[in-house]
C-alpha positions in Angstrom: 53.6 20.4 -5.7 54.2 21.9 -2.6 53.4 19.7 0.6 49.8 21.3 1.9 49.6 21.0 6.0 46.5 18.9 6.8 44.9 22.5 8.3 44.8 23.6 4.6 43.0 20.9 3.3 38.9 20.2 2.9 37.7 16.8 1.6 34.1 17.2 0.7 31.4 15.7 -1.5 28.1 17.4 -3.4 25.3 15.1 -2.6 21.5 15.9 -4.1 18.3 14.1 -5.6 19.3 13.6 -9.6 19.0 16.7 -11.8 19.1 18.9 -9.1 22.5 20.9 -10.1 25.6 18.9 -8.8 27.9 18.4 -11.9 26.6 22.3 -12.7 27.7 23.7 -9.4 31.1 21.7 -9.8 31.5 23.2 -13.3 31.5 26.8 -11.1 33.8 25.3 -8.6 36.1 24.6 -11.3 36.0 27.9 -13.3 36.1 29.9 -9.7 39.8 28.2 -9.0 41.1 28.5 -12.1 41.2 25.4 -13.4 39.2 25.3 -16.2 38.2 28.8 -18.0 34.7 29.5 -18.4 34.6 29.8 -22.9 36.5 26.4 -22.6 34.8 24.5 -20.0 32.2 22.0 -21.4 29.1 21.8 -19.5 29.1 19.1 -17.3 33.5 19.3 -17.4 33.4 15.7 -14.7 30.5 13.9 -16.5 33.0 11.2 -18.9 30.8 9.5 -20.2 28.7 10.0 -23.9 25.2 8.4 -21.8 26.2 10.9 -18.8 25.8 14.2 -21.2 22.7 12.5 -22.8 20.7 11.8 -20.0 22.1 14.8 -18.1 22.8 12.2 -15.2 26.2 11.5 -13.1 27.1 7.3 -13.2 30.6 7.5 -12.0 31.7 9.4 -9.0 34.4 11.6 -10.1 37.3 13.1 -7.9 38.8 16.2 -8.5 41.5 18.7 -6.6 41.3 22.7 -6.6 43.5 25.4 -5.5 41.7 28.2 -3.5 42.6 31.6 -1.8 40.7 32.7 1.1 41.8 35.6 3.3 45.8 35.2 1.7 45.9 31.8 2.4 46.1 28.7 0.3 43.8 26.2 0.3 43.5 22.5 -0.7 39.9 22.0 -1.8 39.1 17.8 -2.8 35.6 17.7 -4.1 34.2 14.5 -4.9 31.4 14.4 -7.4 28.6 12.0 -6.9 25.6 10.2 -8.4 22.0 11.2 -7.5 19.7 7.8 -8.6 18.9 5.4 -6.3 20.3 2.9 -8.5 24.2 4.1 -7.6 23.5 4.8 -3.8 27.1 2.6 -3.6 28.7 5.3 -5.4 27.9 8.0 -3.1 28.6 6.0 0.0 32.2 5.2 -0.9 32.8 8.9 -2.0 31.4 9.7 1.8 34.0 7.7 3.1 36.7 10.0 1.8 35.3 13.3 2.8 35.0 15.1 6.2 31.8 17.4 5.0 29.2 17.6 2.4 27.4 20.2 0.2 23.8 18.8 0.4 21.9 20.5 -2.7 18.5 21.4 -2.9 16.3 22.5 -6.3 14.8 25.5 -5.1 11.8 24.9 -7.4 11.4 21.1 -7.2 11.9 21.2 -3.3 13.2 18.5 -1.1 13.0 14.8 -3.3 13.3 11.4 -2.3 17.0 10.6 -2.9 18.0 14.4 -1.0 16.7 12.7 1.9 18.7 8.9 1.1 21.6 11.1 0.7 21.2 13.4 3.6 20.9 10.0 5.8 24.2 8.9 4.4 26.2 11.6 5.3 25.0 11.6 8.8 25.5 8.3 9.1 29.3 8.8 8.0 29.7 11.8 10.8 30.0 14.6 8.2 29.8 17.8 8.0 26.3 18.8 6.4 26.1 22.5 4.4 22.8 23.4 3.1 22.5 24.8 -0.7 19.7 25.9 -2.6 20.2 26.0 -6.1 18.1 27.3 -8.9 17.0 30.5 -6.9 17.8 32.2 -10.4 14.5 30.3 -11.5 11.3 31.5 -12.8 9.2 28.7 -10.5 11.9 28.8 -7.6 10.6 28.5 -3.8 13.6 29.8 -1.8 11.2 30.4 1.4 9.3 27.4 0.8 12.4 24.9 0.3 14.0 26.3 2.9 11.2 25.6 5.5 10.8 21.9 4.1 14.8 21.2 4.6 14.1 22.4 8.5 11.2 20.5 8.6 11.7 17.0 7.1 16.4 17.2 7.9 16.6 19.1 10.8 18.6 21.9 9.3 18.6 25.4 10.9 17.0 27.6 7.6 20.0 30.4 8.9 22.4 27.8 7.8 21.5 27.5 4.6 23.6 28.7 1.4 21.1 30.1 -1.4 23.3 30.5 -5.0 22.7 29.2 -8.5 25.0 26.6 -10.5 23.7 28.4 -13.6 24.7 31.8 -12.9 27.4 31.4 -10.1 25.6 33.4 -8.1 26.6 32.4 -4.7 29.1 29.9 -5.8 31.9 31.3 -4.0 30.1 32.0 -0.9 29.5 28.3 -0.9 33.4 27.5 -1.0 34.1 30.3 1.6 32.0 28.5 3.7 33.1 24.8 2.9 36.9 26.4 4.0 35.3 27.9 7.2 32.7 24.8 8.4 33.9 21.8 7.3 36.8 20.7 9.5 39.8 19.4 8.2 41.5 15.8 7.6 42.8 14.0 11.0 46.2 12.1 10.2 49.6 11.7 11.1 51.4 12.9 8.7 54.8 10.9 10.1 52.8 8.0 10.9 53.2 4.8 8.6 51.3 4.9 5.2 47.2 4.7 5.9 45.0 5.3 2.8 41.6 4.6 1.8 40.8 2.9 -1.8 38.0 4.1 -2.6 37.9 3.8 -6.0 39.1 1.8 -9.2 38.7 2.0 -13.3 40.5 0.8 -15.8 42.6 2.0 -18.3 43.5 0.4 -21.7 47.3 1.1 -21.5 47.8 1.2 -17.7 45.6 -1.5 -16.1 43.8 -0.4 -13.0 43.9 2.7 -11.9 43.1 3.1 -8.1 41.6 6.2 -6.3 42.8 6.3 -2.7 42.8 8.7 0.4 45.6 9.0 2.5 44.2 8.8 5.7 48.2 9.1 7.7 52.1 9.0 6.3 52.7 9.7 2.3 53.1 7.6 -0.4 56.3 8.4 -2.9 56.5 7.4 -6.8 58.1 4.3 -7.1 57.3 3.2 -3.5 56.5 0.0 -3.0 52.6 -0.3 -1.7 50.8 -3.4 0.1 47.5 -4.3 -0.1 46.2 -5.4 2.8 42.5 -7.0 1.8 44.0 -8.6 -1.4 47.4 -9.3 0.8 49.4 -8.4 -2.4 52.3 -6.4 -3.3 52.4 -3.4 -5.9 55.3 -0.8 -7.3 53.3 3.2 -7.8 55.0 3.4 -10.8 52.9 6.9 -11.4 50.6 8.8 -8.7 49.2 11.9 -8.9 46.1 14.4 -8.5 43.0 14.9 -10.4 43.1 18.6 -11.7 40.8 17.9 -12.8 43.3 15.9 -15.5 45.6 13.3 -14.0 48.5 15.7 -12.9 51.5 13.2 -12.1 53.2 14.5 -8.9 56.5 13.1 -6.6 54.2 12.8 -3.6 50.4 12.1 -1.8 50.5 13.7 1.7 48.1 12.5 4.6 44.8 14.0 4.1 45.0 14.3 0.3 43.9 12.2 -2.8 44.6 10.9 -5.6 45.2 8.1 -8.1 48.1 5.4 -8.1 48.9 3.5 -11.1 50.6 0.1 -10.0 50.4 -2.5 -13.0 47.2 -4.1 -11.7 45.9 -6.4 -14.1 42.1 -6.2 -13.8 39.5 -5.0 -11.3 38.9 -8.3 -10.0 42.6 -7.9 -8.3 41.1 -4.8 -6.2 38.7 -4.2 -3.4 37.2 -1.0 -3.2 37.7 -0.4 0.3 40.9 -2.3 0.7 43.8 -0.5 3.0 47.0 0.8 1.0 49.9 0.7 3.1 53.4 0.5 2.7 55.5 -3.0 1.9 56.2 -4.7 3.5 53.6 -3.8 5.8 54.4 -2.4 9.3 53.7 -5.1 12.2 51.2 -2.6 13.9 49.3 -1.3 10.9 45.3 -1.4 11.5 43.2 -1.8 8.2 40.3 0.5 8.2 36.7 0.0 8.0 35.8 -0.6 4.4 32.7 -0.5 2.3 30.0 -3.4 1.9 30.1 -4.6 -1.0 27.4 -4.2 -3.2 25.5 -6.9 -4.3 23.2 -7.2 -7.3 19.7 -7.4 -6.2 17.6 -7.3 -9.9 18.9 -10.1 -12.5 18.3 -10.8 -16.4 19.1 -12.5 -19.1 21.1 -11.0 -22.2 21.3 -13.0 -25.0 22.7 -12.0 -28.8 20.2 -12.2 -31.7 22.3 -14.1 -33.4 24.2 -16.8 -32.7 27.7 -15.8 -34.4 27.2 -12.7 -31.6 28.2 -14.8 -29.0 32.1 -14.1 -28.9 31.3 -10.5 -29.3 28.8 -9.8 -26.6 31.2 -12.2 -24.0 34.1 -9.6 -24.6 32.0 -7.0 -24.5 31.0 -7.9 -21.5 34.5 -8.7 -20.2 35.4 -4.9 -20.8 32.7 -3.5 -19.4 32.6 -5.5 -16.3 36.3 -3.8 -15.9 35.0 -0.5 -15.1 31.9 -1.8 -13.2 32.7 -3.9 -10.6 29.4 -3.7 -9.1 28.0 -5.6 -12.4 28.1 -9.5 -12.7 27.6 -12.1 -15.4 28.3 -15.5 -16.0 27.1 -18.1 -18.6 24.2 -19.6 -19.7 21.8 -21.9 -21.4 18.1 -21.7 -22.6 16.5 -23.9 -24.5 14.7 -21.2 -26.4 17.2 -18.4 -26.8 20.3 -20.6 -26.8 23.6 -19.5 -25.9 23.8 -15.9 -23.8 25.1 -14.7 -20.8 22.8 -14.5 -16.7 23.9 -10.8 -15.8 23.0 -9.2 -12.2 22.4 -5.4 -11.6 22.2 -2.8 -8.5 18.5 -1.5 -9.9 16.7 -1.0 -13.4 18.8 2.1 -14.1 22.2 0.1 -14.0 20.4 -2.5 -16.0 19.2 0.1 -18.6 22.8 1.4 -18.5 24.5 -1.6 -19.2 22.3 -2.8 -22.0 22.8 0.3 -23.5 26.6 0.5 -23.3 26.9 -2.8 -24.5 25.1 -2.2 -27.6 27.1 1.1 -28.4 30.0 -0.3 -27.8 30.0 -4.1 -29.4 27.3 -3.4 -32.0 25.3 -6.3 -31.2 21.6 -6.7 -31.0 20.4 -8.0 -27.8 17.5 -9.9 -26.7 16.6 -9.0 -23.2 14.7 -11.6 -20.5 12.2 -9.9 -18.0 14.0 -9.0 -15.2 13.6 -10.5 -11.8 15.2 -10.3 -8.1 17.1 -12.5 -6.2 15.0 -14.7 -3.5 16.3 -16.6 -0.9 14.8 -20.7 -0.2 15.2 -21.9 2.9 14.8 -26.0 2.2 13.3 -28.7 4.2 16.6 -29.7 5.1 17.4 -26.1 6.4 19.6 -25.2 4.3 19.6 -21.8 2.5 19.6 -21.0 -0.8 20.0 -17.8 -3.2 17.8 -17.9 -6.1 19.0 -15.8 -9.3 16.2 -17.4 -12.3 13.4 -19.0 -12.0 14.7 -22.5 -13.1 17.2 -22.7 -9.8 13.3 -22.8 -7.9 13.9 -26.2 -6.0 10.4 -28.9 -6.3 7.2 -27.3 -4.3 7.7 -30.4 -2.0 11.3 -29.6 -1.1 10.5 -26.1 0.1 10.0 -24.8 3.6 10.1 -21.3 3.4 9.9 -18.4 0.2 11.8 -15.2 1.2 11.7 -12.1 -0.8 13.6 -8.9 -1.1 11.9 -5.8 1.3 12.7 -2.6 0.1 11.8 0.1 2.2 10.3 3.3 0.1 10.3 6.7 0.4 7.8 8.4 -1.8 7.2 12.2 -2.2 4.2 13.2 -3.8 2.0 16.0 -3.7 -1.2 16.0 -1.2 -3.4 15.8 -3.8 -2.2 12.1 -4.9 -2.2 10.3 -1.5 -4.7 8.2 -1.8 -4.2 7.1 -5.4 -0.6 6.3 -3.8 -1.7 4.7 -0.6 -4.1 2.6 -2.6 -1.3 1.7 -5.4 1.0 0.9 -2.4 -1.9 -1.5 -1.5 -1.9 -3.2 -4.6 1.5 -3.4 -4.6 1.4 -5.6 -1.2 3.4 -2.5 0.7 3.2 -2.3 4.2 2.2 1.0 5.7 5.3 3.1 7.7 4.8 6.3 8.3 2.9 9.5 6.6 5.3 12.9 7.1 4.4 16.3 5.5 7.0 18.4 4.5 4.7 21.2 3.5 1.1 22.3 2.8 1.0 20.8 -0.8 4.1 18.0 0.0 3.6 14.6 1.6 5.9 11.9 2.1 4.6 8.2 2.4 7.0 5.6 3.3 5.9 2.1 2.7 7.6 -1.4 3.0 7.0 -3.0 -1.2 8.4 -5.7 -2.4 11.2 -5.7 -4.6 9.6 -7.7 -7.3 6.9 -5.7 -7.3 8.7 -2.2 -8.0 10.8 -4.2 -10.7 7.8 -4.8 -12.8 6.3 -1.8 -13.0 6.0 0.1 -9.6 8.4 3.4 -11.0 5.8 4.3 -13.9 2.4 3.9 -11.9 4.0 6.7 -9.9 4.6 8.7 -12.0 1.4 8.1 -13.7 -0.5 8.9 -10.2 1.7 11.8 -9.7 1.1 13.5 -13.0 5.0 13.3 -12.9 5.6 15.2 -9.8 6.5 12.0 -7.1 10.0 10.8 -6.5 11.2 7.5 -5.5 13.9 6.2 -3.2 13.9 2.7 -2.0 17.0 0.9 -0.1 17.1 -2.5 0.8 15.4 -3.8 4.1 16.0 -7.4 4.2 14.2 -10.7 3.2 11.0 -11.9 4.6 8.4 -14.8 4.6 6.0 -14.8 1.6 3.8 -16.5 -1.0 6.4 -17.0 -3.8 5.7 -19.4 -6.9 7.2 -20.4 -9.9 5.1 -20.1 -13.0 5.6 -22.1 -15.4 4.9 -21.2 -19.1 4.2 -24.1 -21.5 3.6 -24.5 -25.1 2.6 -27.8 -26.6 3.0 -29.0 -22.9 6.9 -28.4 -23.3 8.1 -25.9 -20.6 9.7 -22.6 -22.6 12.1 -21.6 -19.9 13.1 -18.1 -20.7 9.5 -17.2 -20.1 9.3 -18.9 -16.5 8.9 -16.1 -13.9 8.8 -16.3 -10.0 6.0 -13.9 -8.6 3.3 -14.0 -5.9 0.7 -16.6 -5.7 -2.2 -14.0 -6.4 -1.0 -12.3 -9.4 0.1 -15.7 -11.1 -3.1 -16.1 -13.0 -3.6 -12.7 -14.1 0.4 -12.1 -15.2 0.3 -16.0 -16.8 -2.7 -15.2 -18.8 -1.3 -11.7 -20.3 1.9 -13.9 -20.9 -0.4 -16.4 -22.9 -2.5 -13.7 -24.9 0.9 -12.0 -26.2 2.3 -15.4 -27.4 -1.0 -16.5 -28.8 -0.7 -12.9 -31.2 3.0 -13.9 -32.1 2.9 -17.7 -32.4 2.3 -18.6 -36.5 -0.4 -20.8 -36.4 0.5 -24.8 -37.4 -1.1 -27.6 -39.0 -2.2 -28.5 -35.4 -3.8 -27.2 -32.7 -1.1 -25.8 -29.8 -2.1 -25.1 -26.6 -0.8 -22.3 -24.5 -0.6 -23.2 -20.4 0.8 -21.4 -17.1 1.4 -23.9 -14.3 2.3 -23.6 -10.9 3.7 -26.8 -9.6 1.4 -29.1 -12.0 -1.4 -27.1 -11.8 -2.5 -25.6 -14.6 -4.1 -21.6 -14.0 -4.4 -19.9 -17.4 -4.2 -21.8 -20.8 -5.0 -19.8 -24.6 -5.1 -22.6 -27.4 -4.3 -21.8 -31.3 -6.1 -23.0 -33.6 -4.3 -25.2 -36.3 -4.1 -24.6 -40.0 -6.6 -26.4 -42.0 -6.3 -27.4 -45.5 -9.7 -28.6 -47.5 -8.7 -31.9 -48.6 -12.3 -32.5 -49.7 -12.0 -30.0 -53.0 -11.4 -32.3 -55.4 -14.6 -33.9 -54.5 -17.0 -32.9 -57.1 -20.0 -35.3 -55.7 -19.9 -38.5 -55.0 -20.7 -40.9 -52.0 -20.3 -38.7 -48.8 -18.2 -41.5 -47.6 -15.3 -40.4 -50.2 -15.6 -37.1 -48.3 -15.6 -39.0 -45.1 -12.6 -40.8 -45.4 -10.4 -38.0 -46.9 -11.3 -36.2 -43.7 -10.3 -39.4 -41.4 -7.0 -39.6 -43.3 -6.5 -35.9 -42.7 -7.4 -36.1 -39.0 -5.0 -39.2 -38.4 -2.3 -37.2 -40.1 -2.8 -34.2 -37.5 -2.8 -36.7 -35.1 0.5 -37.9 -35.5 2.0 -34.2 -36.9 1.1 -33.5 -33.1 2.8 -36.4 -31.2 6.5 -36.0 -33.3 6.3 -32.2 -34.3 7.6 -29.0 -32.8 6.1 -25.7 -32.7 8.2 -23.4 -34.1 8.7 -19.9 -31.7 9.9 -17.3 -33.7 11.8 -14.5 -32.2 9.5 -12.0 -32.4 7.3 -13.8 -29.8 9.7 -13.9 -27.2 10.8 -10.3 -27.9 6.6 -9.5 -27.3 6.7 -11.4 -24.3 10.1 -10.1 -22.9 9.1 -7.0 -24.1 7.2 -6.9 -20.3 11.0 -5.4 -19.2 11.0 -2.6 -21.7 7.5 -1.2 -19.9 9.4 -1.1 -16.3 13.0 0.6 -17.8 13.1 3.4 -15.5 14.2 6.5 -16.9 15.0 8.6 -14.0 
């Protein structure tokens, strides 16, 4: 492959609110350069994965390199195709890394969305390039003028600079790449410098290990060169690199400005940092690493546990392997009483989590059982010293606690004008924080509010929608920890605390979320011989308690008349009996309760 000079060569990205036409427009991208042809092309040609076609939703950046002719010169066009959920914001911000411009795409009939605006942010923030696009003009409901006048008024964008085509059609498709050649500048480099390139990406593969996605930021990497690691501080062979055409094409070279994979015999993701500097080996004395990524870190936990026992080996490997092409997903070990043996996993947002689950069941076959999900807190102790909190049994004693902090996440809601209120007042509820009020039109309105994570885990996503009539979009990122009125409720049956059903929320909801807790297990719970009481605690206060009633069998039957005392004393027998059935037995919890309980995580699975 002929060596490209860095004038020839665009790195850009699409970035858009989910569903709004990016992995489309890319499918035109690819059939206008020839490198997929139009009868053969699948829809969707970067989406991998099976749940990526089925929800119609991007998961995994993708890379991909195209030829293109303008004006009888060649071209080097890298676009990198991102997610649009909140959920893989981290995606999108190591793709922006690579890229000197973006395509920022806009529904022409849905109008500028929450996560357009996220997105937007992010490529400012990374000094890109920003190209307009409205998509969907082709539409029966499309707004061009509208849409156009909302992406002046809420981004700033000049509506003379904006590209109108349709994915759909390819109306306008080329136009778009004519203009990415002409406004989006090219890479800056040295191409005889020594080797500089970005990782900005890492899978795995079956039969090759990891494969890493980098961008050569100055010099050239050869095949069979010899690569260091500067992050990781370890030392590599490329046995293969190549380009993403949008197949892995092996070639003899990567030039500065250009990217592409490297396959190196890395063992497993855990060896790589996305964000880590390639550079030659051994490593010139003068070589500076460049700025990488934060990492991301899991913000909503649960707990995944097999239905059965013998699933235990299964769902641990499954994990394993699926934790190789996620490294933003965690799990480790553990305990409960009530489920037994199963695995604490952490998550970016409730999409991942939904995700995950759902991969892991394809994939391994095993039935899950799923704990309410929950955030991570931070304790700051009496002694001052820090602590993350993943589960509500890591909650140190009331006594030992000086301060409760909770995750902040800063929203972004657009709704239409007629649902303010119910929003403002929902916010309310909620315990958000007023920001700011911005309309982006006549009928548009965006609210921005300061929620607490915990509280759009539970069920925050689906009120909207409800208030909204399904027209209000969501983007949240995280703000930081503050102060607050965190407890951790106990749940007890028979006085024996059930663990998996502990939850840390705020002190005024604890009553009115322990008591729906209570009436769900009272339904599921068999009834026993005895009478079992139902309690929620905070500290060891009890705030809610539901009692079932025992089983009674009428030992007095076989009395046909007599002295009442007979009667008497068969019932005195009976009621000592119960007595000590009470102090030695167990109440028996079957599954199905805990599934009814946990079931609380199904309602706040977000969709979209």
């Amino acid at each position: 492959m002929a060596r490209q000079p860095l004038s020839h060569i665009r790195n850009f990205a699409i970035v858009a609110h989910i569903d709004h036409g990016k992995s489309t427009l890319a499918d035109r991208f690819l059939e206008i350069t020839g490198l997929v042809k139009p009868r053969e092309g699948a829809a969707q040609v970067l989406d991998d994965l099976d749940l990526e076609r089925e929800r119609g939703i991007t998961i995994k950046a993708r890379a991909v390199r195209m030829p293109y002719e303008k004006d009888g010169t060649e071209y080097v066009l890298n676009l990198i195709d991102t997610p649009g959920h909140v959920d893989f914001s981290y995606e999108v911000s190591r793709s922006l890394a690579a890229c000197e411009g973006a395509v920022l795409l806009v529904d022409a009939t849905q109008g500028v969305e929450a996560q357009t605006v996220a997105n937007a942010y992010l490529a400012v923030e990374a000094d890109l390039e920003l190209l307009p696009v409205l998509n969907k003009i082709d539409m029966q409901g499309a707004r061009p003028e509208a849409v156009a006048e909302e992406i002046n008024a809420v981004l700033g964008l000049d509506t003379d600079e904006i590209q109108y085509c349709s994915a759909k059609t390819g109306e306008g498709a080329r136009e778009v790449l004519d203009r990415i050649v002409e406004e989006i500048p090219p890479p800056e480099g040295d191409p005889d410098a020594p080797l500089r390139a970005l990782l900005f990406d890492a899978v795995y593969d079956t039969y090759r290990g990891v494969v890493i996605y980098v961008r050569l930021i100055d010099g050239h990497l050869d095949q069979g060169q010899k690569i260091h690691l500067i992050g990781a501080d370890a030392e590599y062979e490329a046995t293969e690199i190549g380009v993403l055409a949008p197949d892995r094409t092996k070639v003899k070279r990567l030039n500065a400005g250009e990217s592409g994979y490297v396959v190196a015999n890395i063992k497993g993701l855990a060896d790589v940092s996305i964000g880590d500097t390639v550079t030659a080996s051994p490593p010139p004395a003068d070589v500076e690493a460049l700025p990488g990524y934060r990492e991301p870190r899991p913000m909503v936990y649960c707990g995944l546990y097999p239905t059965y026992p013998k699933d235990f080996e299964p769902l641990r490997k499954a994990l394993q392997t699926l934790s190789l092409n996620d490294a933003s997903f965690t799990f480790h070990p553990e305990t409960s009483e009530a489920l037994g043996f199963g695995f604490r996993c952490g998550f970016l947002g409730l999409l991942h989590m939904e995700i995950v689950q759902e991969r892991l069941e394809r994939d391994s076959d095993v039935d899950l059982v799923q704990t309410a999900p929950n955030v991570t807190y931070e304790v700051v102790q009496t002694d001052g010293e820090i602590i993350r909190v993943e589960k509500p049994s890591d909650v140190p004693e009331p006594n030992y606690i000086d301060q409760f902090r909770e995750p902040i996440a800063r929203c972004s809601m657009i709704v239409p004008d007629t649902s303010v209120g119910a929003i403002m007042q929902m916010a309310a509820d909620k315990r958000g924080v007023y920001v700011e009020t911005q309309y982006l039109s006549p009928t548009r309105v965006m609210l921005v509010y300061d929620v607490p994570l915990q509280e759009i885990v539970f069920d925050f996503y689906d009120k909207l929608k409800s208030a909204t009539r399904g027209y209000g979009t969501l983007d949240y990122e995280i703000k930081g920890y503050e102060t607050s009125n965190m407890v951790r409720l106990r749940i007890l049956v028979n006085s024996v605390e059930v663990d998996a059903l502990s939850m840390i929320c705020h002190r005024e909801t604890a009553e009115r979320r322990g008591r729906r807790v209570l009436q769900r297990l009272r339904k599921s719970i068999p009834r026993h011989l005895f009478k079992v009481p139902l309690q929620a605690a905070i500290g060891g206060k009890i705030v809610a308690r539901e009692t079932i009633s025992a089983l009674r069998k009428d030992v007095t039957a076989k009395c046909y008349g007599g002295d009442i005392t007979r009667k008497r004393k068969l019932l005195e027998k009976q009621k000592k009996g119960k007595l000590r059935m009470k102090q030695v037995g167990n109440v028996e919890i079957p599954q199905e309760a805990f599934l009814s309980v946990l079931g609380t995580g199904d309602d706040d699975k977000k969709k979209k």
